[in-house]
ZAGUPA-887292 format. One record per residue (C-alpha): x, y, z; residue number from 1. Coordinates in nm, 2 decimals, padded with zeros to 4 digits. Layout:
<pts>
+--------+--------+--------+-----+
:      x :      y :      z :   i :
+--------+--------+--------+-----+
:      X :      Y :      Z : NUM :
...
+--------+--------+--------+-----+
</pts>
This chain:
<pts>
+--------+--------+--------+-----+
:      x :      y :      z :   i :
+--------+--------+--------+-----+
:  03.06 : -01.67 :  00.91 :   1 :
:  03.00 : -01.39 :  00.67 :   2 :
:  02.86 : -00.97 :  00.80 :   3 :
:  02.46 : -01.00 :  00.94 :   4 :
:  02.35 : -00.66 :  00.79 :   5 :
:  02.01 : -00.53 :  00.78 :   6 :
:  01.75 : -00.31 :  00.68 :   7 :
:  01.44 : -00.18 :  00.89 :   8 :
:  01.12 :  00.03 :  00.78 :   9 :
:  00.87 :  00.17 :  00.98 :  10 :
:  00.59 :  00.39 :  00.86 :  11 :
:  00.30 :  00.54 :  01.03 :  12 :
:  00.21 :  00.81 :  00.82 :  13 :
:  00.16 :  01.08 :  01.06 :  14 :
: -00.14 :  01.33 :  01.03 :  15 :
: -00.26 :  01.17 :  00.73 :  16 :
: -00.54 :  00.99 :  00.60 :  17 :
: -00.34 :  00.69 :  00.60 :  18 :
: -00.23 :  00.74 :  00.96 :  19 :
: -00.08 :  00.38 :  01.13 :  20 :
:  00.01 :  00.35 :  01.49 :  21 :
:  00.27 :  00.10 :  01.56 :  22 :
:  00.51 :  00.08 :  01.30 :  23 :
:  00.74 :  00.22 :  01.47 :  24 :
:  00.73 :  00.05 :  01.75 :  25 :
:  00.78 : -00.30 :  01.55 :  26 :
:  01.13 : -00.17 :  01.40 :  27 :
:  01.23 : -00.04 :  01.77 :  28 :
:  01.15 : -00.42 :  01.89 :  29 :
:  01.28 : -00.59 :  01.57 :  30 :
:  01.63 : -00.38 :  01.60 :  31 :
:  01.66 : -00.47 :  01.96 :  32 :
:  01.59 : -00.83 :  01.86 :  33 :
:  01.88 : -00.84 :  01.60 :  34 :
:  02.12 : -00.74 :  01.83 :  35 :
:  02.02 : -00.93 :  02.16 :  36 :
:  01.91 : -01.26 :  01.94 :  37 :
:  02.12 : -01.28 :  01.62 :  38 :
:  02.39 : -01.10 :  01.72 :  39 :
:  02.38 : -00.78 :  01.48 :  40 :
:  02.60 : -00.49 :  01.57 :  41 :
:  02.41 : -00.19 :  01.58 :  42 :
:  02.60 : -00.01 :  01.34 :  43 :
:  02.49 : -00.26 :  01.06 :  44 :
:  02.12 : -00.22 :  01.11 :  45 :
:  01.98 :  00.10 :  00.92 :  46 :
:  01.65 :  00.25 :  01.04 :  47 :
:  01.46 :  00.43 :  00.82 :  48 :
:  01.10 :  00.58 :  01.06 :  49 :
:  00.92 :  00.86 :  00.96 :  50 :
:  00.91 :  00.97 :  01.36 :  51 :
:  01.12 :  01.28 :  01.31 :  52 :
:  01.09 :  01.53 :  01.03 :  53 :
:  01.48 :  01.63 :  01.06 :  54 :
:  01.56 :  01.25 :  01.00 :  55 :
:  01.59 :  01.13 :  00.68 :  56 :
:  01.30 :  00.98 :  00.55 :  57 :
:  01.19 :  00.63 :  00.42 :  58 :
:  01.07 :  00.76 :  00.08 :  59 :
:  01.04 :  00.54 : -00.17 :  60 :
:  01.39 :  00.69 : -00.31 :  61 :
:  01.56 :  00.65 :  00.03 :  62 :
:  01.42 :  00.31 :  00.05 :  63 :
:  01.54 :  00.20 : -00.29 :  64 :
:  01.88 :  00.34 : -00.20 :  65 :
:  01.91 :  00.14 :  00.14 :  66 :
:  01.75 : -00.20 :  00.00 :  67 :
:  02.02 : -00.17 : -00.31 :  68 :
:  02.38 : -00.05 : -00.09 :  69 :
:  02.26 : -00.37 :  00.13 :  70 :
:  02.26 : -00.59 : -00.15 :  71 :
:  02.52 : -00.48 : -00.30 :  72 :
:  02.78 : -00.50 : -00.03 :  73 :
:  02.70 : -00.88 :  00.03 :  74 :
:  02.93 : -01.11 :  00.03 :  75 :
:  02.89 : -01.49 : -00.02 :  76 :
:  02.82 : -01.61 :  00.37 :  77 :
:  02.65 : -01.30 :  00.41 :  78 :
:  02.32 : -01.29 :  00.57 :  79 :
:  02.08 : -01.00 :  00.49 :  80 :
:  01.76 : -00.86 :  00.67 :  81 :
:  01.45 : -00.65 :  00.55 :  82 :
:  01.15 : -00.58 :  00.77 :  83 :
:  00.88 : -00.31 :  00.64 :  84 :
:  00.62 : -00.23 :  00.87 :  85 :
:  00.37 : -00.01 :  00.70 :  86 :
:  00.05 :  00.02 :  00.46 :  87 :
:  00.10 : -00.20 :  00.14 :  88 :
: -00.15 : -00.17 : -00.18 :  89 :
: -00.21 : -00.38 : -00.47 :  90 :
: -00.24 : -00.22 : -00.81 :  91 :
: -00.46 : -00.42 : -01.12 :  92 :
: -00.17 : -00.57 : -01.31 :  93 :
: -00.14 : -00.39 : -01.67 :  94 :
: -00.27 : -00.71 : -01.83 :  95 :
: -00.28 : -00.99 : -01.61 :  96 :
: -00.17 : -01.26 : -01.78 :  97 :
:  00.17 : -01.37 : -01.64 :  98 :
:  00.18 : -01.20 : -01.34 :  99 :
:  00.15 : -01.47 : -01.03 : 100 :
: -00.10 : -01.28 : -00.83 : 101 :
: -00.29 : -01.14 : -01.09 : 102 :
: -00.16 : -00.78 : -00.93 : 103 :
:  00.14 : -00.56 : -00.88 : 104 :
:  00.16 : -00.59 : -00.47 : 105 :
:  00.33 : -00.30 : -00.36 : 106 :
:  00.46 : -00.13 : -00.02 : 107 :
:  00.37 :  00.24 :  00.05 : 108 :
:  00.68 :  00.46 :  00.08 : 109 :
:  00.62 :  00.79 :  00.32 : 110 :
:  00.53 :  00.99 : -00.01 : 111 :
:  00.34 :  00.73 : -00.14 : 112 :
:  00.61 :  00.65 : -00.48 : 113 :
:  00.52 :  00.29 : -00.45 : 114 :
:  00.78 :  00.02 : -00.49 : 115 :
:  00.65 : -00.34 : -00.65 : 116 :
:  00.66 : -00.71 : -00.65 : 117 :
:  00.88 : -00.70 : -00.95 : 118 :
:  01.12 : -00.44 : -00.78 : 119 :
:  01.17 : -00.65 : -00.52 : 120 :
:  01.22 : -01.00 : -00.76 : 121 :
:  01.48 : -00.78 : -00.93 : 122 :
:  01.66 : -00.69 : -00.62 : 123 :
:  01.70 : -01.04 : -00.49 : 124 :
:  01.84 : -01.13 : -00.84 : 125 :
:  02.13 : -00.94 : -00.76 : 126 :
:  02.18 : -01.13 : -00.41 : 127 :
:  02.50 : -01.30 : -00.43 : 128 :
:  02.50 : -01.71 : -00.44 : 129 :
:  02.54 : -01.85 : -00.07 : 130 :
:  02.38 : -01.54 :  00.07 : 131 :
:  02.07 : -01.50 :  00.27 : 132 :
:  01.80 : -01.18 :  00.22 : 133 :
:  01.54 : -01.27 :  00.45 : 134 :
:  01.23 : -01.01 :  00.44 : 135 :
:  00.96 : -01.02 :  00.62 : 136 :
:  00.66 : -00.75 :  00.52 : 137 :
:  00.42 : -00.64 :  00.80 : 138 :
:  00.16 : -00.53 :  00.53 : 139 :
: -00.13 : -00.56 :  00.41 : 140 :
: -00.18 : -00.76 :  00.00 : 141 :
:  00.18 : -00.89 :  00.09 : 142 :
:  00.14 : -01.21 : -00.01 : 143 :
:  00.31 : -01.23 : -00.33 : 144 :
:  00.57 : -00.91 : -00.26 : 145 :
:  00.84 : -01.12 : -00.35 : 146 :
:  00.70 : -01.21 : -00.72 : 147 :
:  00.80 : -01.51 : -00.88 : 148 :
:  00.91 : -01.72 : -00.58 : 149 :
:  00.76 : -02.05 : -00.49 : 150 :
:  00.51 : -02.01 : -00.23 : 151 :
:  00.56 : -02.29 :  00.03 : 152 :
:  00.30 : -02.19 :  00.28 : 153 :
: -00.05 : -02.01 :  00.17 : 154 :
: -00.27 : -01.95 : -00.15 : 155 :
: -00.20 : -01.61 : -00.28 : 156 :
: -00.03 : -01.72 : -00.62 : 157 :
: -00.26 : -01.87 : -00.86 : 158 :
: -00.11 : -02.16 : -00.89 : 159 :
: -00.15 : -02.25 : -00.52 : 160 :
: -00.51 : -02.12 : -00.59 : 161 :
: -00.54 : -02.34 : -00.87 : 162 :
: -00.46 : -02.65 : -00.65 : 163 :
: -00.70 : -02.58 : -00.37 : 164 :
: -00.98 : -02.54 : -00.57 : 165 :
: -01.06 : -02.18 : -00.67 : 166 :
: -01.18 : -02.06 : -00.98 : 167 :
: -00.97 : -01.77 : -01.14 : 168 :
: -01.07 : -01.46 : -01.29 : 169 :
: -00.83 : -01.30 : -01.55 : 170 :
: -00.84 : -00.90 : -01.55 : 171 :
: -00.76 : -00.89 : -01.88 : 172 :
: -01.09 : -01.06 : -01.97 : 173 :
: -01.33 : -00.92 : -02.20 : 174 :
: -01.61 : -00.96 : -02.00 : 175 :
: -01.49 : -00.71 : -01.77 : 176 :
: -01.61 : -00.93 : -01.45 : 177 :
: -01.28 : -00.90 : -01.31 : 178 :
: -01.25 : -00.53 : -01.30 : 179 :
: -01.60 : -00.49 : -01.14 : 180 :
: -01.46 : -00.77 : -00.91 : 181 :
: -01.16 : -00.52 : -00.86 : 182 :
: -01.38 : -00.21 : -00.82 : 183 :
: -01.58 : -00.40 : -00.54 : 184 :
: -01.26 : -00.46 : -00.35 : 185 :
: -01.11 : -00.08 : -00.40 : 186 :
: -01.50 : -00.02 : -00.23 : 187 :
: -01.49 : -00.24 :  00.06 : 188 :
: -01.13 : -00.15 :  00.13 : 189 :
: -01.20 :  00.23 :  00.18 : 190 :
: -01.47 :  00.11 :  00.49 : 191 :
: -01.29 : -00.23 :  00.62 : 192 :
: -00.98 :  00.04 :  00.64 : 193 :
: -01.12 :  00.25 :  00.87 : 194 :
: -01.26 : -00.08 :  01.12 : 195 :
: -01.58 : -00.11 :  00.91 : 196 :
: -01.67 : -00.50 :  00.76 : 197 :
: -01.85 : -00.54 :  00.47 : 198 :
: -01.93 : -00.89 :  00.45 : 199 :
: -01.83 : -01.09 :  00.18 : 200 :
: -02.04 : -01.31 : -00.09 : 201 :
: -01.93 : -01.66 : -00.16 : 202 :
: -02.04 : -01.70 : -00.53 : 203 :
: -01.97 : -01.98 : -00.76 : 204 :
: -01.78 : -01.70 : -00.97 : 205 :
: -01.49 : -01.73 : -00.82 : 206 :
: -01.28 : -01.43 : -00.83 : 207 :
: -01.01 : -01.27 : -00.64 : 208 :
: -01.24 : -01.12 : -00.38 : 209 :
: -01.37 : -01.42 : -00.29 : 210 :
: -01.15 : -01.53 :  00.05 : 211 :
: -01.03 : -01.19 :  00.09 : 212 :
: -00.99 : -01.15 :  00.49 : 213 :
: -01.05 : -00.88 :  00.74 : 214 :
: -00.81 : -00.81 :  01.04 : 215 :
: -01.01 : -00.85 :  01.33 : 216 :
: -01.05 : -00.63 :  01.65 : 217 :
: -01.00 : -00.78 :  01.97 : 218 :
: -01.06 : -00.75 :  02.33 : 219 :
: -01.08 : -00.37 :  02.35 : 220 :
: -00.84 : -00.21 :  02.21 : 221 :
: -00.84 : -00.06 :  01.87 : 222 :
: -00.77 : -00.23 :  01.53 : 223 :
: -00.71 : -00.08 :  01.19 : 224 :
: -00.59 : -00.22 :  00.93 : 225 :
: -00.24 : -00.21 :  00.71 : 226 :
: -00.44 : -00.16 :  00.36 : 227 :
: -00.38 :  00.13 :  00.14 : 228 :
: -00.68 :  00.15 : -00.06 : 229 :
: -00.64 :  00.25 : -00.44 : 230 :
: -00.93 :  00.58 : -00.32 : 231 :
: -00.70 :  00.67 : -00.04 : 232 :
: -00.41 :  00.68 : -00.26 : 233 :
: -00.57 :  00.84 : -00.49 : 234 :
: -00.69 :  01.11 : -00.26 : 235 :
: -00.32 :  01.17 : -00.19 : 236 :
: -00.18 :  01.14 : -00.48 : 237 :
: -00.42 :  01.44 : -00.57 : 238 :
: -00.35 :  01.62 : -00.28 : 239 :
:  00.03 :  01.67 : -00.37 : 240 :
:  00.00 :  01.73 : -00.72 : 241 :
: -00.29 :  01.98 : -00.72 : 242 :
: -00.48 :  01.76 : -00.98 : 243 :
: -00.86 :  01.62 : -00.98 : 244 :
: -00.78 :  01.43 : -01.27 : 245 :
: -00.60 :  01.10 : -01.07 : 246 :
: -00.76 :  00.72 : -01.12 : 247 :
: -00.69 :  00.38 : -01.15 : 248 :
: -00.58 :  00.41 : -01.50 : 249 :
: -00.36 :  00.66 : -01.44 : 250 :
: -00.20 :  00.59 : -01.13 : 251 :
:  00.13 :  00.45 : -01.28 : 252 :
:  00.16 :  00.76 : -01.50 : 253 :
:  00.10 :  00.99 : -01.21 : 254 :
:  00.39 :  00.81 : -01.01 : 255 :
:  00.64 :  00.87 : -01.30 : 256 :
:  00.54 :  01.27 : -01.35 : 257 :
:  00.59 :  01.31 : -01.00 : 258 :
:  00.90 :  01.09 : -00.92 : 259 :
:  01.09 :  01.06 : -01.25 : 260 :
:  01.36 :  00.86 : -01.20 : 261 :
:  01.32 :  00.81 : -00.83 : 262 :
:  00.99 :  00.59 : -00.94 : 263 :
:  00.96 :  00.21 : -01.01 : 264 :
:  01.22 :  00.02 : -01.25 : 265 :
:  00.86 : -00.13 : -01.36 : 266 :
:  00.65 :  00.20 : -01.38 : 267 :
:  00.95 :  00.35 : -01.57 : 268 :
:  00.98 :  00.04 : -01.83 : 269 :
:  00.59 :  00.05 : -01.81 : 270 :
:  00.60 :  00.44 : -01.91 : 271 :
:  00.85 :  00.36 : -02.20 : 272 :
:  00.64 :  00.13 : -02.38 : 273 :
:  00.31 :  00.36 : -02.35 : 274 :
:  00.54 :  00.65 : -02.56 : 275 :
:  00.63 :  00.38 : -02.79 : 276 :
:  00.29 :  00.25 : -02.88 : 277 :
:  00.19 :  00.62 : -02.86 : 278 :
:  00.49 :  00.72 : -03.13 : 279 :
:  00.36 :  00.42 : -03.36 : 280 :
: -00.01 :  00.52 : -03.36 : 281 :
: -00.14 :  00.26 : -03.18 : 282 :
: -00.44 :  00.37 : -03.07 : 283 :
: -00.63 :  00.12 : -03.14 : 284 :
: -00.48 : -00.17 : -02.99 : 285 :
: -00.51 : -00.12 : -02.59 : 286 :
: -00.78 : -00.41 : -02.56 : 287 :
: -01.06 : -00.40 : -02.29 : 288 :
: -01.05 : -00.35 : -01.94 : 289 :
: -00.76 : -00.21 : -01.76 : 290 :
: -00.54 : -00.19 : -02.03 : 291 :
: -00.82 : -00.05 : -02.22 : 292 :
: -00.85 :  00.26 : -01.96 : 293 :
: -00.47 :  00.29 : -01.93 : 294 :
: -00.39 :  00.31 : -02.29 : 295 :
: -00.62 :  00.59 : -02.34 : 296 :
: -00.53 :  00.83 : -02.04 : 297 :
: -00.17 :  00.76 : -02.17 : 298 :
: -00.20 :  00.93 : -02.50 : 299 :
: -00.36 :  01.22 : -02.32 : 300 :
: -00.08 :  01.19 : -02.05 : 301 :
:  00.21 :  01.19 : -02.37 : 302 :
:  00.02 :  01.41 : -02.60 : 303 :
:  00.03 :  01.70 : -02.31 : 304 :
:  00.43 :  01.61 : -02.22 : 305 :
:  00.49 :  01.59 : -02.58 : 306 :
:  00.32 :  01.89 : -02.73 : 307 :
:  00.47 :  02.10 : -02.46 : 308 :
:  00.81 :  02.00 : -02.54 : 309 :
:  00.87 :  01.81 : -02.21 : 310 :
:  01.06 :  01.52 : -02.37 : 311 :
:  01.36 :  01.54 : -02.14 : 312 :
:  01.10 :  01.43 : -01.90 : 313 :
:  01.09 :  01.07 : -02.05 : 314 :
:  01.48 :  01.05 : -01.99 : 315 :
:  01.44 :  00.80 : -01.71 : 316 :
:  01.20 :  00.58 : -01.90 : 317 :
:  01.37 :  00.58 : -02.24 : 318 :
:  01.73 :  00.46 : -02.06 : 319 :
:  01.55 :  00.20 : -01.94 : 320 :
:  01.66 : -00.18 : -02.09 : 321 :
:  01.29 : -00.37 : -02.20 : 322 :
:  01.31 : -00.71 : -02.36 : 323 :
:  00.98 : -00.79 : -02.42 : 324 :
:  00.60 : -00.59 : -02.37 : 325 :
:  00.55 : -00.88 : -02.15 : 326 :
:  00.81 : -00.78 : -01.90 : 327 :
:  00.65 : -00.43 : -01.88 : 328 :
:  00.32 : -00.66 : -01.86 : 329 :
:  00.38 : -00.85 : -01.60 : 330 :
:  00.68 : -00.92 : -01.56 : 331 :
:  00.91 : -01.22 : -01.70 : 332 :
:  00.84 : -01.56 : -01.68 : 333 :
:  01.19 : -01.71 : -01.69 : 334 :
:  01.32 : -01.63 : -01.35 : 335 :
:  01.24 : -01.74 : -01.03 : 336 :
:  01.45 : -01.56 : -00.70 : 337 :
:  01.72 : -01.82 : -00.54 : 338 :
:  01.83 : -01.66 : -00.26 : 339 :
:  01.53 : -01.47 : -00.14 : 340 :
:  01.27 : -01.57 :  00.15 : 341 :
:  00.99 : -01.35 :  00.25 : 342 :
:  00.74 : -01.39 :  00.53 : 343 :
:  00.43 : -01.21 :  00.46 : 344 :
:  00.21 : -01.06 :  00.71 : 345 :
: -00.13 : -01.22 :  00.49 : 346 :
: -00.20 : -01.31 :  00.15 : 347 :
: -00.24 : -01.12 : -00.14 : 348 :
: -00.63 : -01.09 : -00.06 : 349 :
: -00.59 : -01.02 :  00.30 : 350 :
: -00.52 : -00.72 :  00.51 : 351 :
: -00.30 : -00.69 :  00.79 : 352 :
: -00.38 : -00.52 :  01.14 : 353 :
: -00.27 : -00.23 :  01.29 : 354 :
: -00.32 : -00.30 :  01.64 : 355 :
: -00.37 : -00.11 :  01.96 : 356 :
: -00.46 : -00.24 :  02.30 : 357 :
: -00.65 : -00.14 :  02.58 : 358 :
: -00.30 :  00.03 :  02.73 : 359 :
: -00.21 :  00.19 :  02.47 : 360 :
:  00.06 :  00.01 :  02.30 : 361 :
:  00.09 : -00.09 :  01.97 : 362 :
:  00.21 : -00.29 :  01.68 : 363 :
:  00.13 : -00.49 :  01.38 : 364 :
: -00.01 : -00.81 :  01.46 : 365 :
:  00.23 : -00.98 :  01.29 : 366 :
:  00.55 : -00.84 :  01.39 : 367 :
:  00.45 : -00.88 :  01.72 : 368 :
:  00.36 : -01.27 :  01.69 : 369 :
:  00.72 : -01.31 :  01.54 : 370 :
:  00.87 : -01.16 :  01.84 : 371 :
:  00.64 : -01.34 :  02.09 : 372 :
:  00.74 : -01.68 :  01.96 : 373 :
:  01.11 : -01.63 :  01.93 : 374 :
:  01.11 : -01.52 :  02.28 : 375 :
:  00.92 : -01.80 :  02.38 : 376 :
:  01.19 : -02.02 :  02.22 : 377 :
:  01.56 : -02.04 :  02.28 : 378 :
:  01.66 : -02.26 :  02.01 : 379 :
:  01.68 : -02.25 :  01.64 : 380 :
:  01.34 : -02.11 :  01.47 : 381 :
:  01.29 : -02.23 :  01.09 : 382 :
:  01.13 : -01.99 :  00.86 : 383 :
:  00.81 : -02.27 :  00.85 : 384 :
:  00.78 : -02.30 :  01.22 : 385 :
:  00.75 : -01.94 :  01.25 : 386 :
:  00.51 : -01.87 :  00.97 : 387 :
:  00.33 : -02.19 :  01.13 : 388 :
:  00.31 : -02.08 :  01.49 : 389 :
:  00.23 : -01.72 :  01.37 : 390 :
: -00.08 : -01.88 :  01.19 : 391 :
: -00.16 : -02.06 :  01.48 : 392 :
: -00.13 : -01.73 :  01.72 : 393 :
: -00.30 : -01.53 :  01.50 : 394 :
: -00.62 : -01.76 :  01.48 : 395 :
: -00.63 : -01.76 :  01.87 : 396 :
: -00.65 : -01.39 :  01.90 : 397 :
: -00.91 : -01.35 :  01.67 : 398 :
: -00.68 : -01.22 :  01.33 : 399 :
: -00.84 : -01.36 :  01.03 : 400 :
: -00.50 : -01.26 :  00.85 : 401 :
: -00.26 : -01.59 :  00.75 : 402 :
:  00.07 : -01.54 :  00.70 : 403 :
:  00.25 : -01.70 :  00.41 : 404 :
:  00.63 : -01.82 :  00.34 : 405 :
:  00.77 : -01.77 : -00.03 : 406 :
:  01.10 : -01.90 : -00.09 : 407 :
:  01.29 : -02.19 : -00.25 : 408 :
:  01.24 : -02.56 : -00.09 : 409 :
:  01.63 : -02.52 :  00.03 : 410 :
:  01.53 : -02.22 :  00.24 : 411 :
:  01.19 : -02.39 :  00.38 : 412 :
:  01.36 : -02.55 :  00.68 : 413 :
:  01.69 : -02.29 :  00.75 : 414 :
:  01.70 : -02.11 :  01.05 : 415 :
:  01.47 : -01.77 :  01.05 : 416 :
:  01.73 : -01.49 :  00.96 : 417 :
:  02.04 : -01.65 :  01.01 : 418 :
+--------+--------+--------+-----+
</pts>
């Protein structure tokens, strides 16, 4: 049998507006479960917290740097583990169109230098064949994280959405429905983040807000939920730059000015065609609705850099390899992750919670409905039966969240982690 290794991420985001509360309590449970239940050694689990300020940090940097030295030691036989516990976001993919969400899902690294969907599908590439990466993301929007791969269980990709009935709203319409769709969401997040619900319309429009779920309170303890929302990070992005000038449009381009190339292998390749279209002279040819409002900001964004003879700055996009505009997009079509399986906490439309009981203690209710079952069962645990029974669980305690299973029909029935 080949090395277990793994990987484990626990925000909570002290003293800021995106404070969680048991993050760190799911890794300490999930570590001691590796090495009680799968047999880990202790020294091949890494634990990345942001509990002490001396320690180092799970930036999105030291992040990036864990998730790639674990896949690139692997070995065929090897079996490799990922669990994040912490906010997650979704940002308006650049165009829409091939993306299989409709949006870039994202975790939320400590200083907020978000790493994507697409990061994640291109880290899994690199997985060696007869290998196992099994991550599981305690987050809010995850559904989708692991972009590309089939989804077995749930109806955050739009072909599963397709099947079951829903009409679909592309944000790269020229109506512009979708973006006030995506407005309305960024709105209700900011309250349903802080334990307020705004209740939802069921129109005949469709759209992606449309079974977007809340994470429930219950008995009486405390519930928040795992959601970033696009204002909040917004508000913090502005907070450590010193500028008003931060929005939707021009969130991508803020990530790259602060975190060169420490940012996103798709936010860099994203930032390298923007200078090209803005060295042609394209000004003209951004289209409506998102991409409409991000082409603009990023001529300002260049013309500033440019004019002030900051072009070393670009270094980390212009090194990067692009094939196509759609790749930048949303990402390529071609390629689907073999040896990947992630359990998401909900779907893409759905928040996580952040629970706290009546005692005191806390967790994410998903983390701890995984540990529950497995200590309720001795035997082997498929990656379906736990996604199943975490459903089920869920449900009874009130979570509106459902947890979804993306992975290759192969994977649907191995054991959970190894």
């Amino acid at each position: 049998m080949g090395s277990k290794r793994a990987l484990l991420v626990g925000i909570n985001y002290p003293g800021t507006k995106a404070e969680l509360k048991g993050c760190h309590n799911d890794v300490e449970r999930m570590r001691r479960c590796l090495v009680d239940r799968f047999g880990f050694d202790e020294g091949d689990i890494r634990v990345l917290v942001d509990a002490e300020p001396s320690a180092p940090q799970p930036t999105g940097a030291n992040i990036r740097k864990a998730l790639a030295r674990l896949v690139g030691d692997a070995r065929p036989g090897d079996f490799l583990f990922f669990h994040y516990s912490g906010h997650g976001t979704r940002l308006p993919a650049e165009t829409g169109q091939d993306d299989d969400t409709g949006y870039d899902e994202c975790i939320v690294p400590s200083d907020m230098n978000l790493i994507t969907d697409q990061d994640f599908r291109e880290l899994v590439q690199k997985v060696p064949d007869n290998c196992l990466f099994t991550i599981v993301s305690d987050s809010c929007h995850s559904g989708g994280l692991l972009d590309s791969a089939k989804e077995q269980i749930g109806n955050s990709t739009r072909q599963n959405r397709t099947q079951s009935g829903e009409r679909e709203e592309r944000p790269d319409s020229g109506s512009g429905t979708s973006f006030r769709s995506f407005l309305k969401e960024t709105v209700r997040d900011v309250f349903e983040s802080e334990g307020i619900r705004i209740p939802h319309s069921h129109s005949h429009h469709g759209g992606d807000d449309q079974d977007e779920a809340y994470a429930q309170p219950t008995g009486n303890g405390r519930t928040k939920n795992r959601s970033l929302p696009l204002s909040t990070l917004i508000e913090m992005l502005k907070e450590q730059t010193g500028k008003d000038d931060i929005d939707v449009g021009s969130i991508r381009m803020t990530l790259f000015n602060m975190f060169g190339d420490d940012a996103s292998p798709k936010i860099k390749k994203f930032m390298k065609v923007m200078l090209g279209k803005f060295n042609q002279g394209q000004s003209g040819e951004y289209g409506g609705g998102v991409m409409g409002m991000v082409g603009a900001l990023a001529q300002e964004f260049l013309k500033a850099k440019l004019e002030g003879n900051k072009e070393e700055a670009f270094k980390p996009a212009l090194e990067q390899e692009v094939h196509s505009v759609d790749e930048v997009y949303a990402g390529t079509k071609a390629w689907a992750p073999n040896n990947g399986i992630l359990i998401s906490g909900c779907q893409t439309n759905q928040t996580s919670a952040d629970a706290t009981t009546a005692q005191g203690v806390s967790f994410g209710a998903l983390s701890n409905a995984i540990q529950t079952i497995l200590a309720e069962k001795h035997g082997k645990v498929t990656n379906k039966d736990l996604v199943m029974n975490a459903r089920e669980a869920l449900s009874k305690q009130g979570y509106t969240q459902q947890p979804g299973l993306y992975c290759r029909d192969e994977h649907v029935h191995v054991a959970f982690i190894c």
